[in-house]
N, CA and C atoms as a LAMMPS dump frame, in Angstrom:
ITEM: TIMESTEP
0
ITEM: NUMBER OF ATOMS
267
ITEM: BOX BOUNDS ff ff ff
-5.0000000000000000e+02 5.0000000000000000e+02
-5.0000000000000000e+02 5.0000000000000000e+02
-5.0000000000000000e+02 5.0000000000000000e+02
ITEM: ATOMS id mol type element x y z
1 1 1 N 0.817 -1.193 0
2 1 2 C 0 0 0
3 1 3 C 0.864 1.261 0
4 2 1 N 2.075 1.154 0.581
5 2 2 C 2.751 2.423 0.937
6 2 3 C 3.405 2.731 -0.574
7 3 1 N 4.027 1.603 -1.108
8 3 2 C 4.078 1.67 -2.763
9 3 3 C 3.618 2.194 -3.299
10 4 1 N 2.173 2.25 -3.573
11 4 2 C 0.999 2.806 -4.433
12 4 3 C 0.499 4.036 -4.458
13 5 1 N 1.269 4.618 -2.644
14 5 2 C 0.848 6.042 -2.291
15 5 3 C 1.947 6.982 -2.764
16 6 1 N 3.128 6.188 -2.814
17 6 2 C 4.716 6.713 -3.022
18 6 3 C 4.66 6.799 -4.974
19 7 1 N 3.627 5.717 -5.182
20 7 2 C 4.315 6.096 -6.682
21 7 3 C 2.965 6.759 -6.912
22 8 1 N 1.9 6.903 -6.87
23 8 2 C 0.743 7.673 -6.836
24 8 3 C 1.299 9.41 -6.7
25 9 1 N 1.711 9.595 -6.004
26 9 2 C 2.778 11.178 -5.8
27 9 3 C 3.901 11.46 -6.444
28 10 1 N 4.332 10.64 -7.158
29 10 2 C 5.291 10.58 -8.047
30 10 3 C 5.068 10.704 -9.439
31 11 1 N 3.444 9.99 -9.951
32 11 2 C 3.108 10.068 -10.954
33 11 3 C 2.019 11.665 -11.043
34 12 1 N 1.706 12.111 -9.773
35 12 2 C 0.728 13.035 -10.207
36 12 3 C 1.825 14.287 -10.11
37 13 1 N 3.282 14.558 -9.318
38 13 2 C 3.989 15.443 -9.543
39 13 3 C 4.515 15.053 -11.269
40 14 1 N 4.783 13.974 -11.477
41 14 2 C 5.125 14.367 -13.063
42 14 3 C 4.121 14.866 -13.74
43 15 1 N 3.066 14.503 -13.6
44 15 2 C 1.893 14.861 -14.593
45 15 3 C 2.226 16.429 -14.619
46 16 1 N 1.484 16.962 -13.358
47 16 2 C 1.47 18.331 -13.161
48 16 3 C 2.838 19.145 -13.664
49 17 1 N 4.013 18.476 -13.59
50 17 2 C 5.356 18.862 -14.216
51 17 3 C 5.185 19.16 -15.874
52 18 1 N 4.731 18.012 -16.669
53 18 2 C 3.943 18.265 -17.914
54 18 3 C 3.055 19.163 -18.183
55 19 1 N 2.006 18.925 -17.21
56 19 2 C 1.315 19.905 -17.823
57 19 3 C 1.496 21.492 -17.77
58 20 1 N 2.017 21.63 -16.411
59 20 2 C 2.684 23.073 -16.422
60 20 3 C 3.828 23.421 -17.445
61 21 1 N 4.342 22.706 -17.758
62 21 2 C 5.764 22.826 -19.091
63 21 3 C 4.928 22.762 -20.596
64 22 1 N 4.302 22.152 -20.649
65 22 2 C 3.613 22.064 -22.158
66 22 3 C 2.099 23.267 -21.29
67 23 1 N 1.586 23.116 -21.237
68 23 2 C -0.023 24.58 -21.203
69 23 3 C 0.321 25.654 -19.753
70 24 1 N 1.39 26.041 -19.895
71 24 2 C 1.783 27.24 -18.395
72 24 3 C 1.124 28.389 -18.979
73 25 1 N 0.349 28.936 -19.837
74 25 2 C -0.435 29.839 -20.492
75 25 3 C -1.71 29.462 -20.158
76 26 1 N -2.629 28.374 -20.113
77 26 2 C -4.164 28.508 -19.966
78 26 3 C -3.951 27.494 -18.337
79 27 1 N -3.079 27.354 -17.377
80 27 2 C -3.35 26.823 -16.379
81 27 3 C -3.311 27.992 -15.306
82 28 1 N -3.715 27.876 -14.286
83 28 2 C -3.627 28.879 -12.832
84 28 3 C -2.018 28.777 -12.216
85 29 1 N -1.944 29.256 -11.457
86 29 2 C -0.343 29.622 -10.85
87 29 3 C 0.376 28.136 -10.576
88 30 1 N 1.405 27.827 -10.753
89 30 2 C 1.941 26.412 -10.607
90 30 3 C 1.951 26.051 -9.346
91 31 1 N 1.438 26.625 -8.194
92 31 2 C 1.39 26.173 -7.044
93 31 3 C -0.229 25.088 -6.979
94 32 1 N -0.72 25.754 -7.19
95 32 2 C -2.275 24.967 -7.369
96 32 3 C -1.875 23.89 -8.27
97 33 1 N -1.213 24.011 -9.425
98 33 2 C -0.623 22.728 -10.46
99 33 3 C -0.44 22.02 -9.839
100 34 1 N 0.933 22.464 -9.181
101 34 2 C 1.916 20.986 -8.018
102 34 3 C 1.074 20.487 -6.889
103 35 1 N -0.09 21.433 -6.593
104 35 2 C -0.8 20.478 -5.227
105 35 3 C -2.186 19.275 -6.074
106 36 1 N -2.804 20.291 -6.649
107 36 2 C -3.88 19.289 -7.606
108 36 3 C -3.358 18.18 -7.794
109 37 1 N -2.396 18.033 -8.688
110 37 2 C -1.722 16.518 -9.596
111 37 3 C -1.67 15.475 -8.18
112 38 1 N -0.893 15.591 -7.218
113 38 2 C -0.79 14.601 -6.8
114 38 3 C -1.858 14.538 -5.448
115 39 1 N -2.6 15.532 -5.319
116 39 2 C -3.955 15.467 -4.968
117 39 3 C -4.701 14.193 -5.389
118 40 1 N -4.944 14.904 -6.65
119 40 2 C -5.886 13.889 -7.606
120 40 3 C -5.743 12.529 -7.928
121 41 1 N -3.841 12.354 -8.169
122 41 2 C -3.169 11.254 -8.266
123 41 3 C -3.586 10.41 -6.401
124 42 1 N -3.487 11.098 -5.448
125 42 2 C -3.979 10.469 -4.186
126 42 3 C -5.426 9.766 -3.86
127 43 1 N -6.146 10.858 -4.453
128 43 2 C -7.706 10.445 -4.54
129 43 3 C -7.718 9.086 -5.402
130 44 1 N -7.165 9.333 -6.657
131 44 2 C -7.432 7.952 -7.714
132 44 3 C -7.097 6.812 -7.071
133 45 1 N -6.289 6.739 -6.153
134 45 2 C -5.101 5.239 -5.245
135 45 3 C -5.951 5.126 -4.685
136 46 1 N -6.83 5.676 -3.823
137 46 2 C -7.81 5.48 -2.819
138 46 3 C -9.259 4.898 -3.774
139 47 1 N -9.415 5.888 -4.547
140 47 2 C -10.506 5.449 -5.163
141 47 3 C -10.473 3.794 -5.802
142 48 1 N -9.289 3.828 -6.504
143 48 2 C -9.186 2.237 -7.484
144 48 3 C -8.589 1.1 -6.531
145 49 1 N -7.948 1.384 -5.558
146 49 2 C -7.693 0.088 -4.31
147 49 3 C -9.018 -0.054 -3.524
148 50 1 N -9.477 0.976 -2.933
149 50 2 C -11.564 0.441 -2.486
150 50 3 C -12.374 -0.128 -3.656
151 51 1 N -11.859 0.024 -4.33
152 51 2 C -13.027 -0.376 -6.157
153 51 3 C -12.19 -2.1 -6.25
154 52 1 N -10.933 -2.087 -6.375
155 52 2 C -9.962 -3.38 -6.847
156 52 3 C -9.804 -4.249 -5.7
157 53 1 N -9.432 -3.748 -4.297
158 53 2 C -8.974 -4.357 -3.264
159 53 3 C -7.11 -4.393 -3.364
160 54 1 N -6.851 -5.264 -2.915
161 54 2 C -5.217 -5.075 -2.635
162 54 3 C -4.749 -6.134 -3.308
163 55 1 N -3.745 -5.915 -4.515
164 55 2 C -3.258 -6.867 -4.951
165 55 3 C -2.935 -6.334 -5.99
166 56 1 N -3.131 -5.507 -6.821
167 56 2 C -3.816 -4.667 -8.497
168 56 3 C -2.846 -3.683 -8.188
169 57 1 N -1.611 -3.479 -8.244
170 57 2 C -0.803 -2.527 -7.877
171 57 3 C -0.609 -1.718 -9.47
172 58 1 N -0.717 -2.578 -10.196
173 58 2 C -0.547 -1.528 -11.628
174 58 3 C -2.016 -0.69 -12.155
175 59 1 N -3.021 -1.51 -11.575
176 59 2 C -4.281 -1.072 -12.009
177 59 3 C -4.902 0.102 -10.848
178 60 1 N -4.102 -0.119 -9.855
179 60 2 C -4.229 1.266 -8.692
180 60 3 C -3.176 2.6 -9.16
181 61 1 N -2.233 2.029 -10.025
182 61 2 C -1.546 3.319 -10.362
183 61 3 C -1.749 3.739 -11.565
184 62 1 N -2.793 2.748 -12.119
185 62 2 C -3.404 3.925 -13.641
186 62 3 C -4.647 4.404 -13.308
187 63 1 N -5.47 4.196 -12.218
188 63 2 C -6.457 4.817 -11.962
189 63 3 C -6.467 6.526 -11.343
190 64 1 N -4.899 6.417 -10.47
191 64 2 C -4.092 7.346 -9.781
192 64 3 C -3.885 8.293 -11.081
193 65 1 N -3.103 7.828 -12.231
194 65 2 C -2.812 8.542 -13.378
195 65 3 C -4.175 8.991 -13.998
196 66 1 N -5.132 8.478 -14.146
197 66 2 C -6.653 8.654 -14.847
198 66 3 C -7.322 10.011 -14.189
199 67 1 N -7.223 9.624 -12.727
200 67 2 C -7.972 10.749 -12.043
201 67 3 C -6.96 12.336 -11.784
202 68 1 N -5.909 11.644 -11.813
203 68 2 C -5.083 13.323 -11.416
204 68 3 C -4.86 13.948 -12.906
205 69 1 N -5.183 13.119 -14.116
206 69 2 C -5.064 13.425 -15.136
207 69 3 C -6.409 14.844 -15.381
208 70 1 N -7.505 13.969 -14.788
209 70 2 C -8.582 14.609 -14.823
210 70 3 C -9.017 15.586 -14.104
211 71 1 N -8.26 15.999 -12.591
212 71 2 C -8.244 17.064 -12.006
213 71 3 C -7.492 18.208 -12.787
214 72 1 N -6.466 17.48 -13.288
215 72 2 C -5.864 19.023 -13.611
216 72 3 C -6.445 19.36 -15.223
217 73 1 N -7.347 19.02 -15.985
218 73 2 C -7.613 19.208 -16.813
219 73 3 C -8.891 20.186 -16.363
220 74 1 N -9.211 19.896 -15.143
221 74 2 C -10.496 20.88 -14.722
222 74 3 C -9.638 22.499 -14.232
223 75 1 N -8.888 22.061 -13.985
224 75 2 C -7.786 23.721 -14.301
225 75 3 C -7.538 24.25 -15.509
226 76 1 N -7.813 23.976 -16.287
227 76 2 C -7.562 24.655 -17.878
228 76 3 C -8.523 25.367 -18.314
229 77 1 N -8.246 26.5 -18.516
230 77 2 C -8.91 27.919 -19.046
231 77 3 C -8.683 27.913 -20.35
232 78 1 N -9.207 28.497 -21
233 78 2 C -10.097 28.584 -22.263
234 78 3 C -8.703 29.083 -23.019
235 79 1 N -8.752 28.858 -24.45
236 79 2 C -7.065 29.648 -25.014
237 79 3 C -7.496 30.94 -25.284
238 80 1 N -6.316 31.139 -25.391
239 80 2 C -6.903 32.76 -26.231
240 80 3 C -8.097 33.098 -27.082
241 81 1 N -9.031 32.912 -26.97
242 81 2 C -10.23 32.701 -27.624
243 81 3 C -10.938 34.065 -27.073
244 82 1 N -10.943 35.124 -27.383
245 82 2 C -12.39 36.631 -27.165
246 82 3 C -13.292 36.641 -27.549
247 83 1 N -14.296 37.405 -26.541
248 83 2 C -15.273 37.041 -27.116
249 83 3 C -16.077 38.591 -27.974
250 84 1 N -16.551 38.904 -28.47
251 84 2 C -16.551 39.907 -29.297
252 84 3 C -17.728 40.341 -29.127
253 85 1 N -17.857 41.445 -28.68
254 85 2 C -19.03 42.139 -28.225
255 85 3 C -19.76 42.811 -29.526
256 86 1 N -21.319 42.791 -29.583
257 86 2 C -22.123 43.499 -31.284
258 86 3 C -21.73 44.994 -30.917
259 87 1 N -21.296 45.845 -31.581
260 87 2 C -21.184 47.227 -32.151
261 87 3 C -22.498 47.879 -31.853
262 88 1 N -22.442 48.694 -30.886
263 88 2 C -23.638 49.221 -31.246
264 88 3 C -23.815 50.116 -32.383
265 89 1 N -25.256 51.003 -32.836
266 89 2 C -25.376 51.037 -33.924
267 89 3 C -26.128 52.617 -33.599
């Protein structure tokens, strides 16, 4: 179990390492980055070892990767995209 929590924090600081290096333009300040990822990566270990039970050590650390994947994607702001107000007339 202590495995799963150790590489669970390992995989959601890389994530968040990625994603702040490739989208540091539409994400929030990299502090919220670095806590989310392995947040989320924590929640997923918990979530897929109560769902799997104990034994599934690779299938607890892609669930870890699935969900912190998916927290920090709920941090992503819109791209440069404006929105253009009608002229009045």
């Amino acid at each position: 179990m202590i495995l799963e929590v150790l590489g669970s924090v390992l995989l959601g600081l890389g994530l968040s390492w990625a994603a702040s290096h490739r989208l540091s333009h539409r994400l929030p300040p990299q502090r919220t980055v670095f806590t989310a990822g392995p947040l989320g990566a924590l929640f997923g270990t918990y979530l897929t070892h109560m769902a799997l039970g104990p034994g599934h050590v690779v299938a607890t650390l892609v669930g870890a990767l699935l969900v912190g994947a998916v927290l920090l994607s709920l941090l992503l702001r819109p791209a440069g995209r404006r929105l253009h107000r009608a002229q009045p007339s």
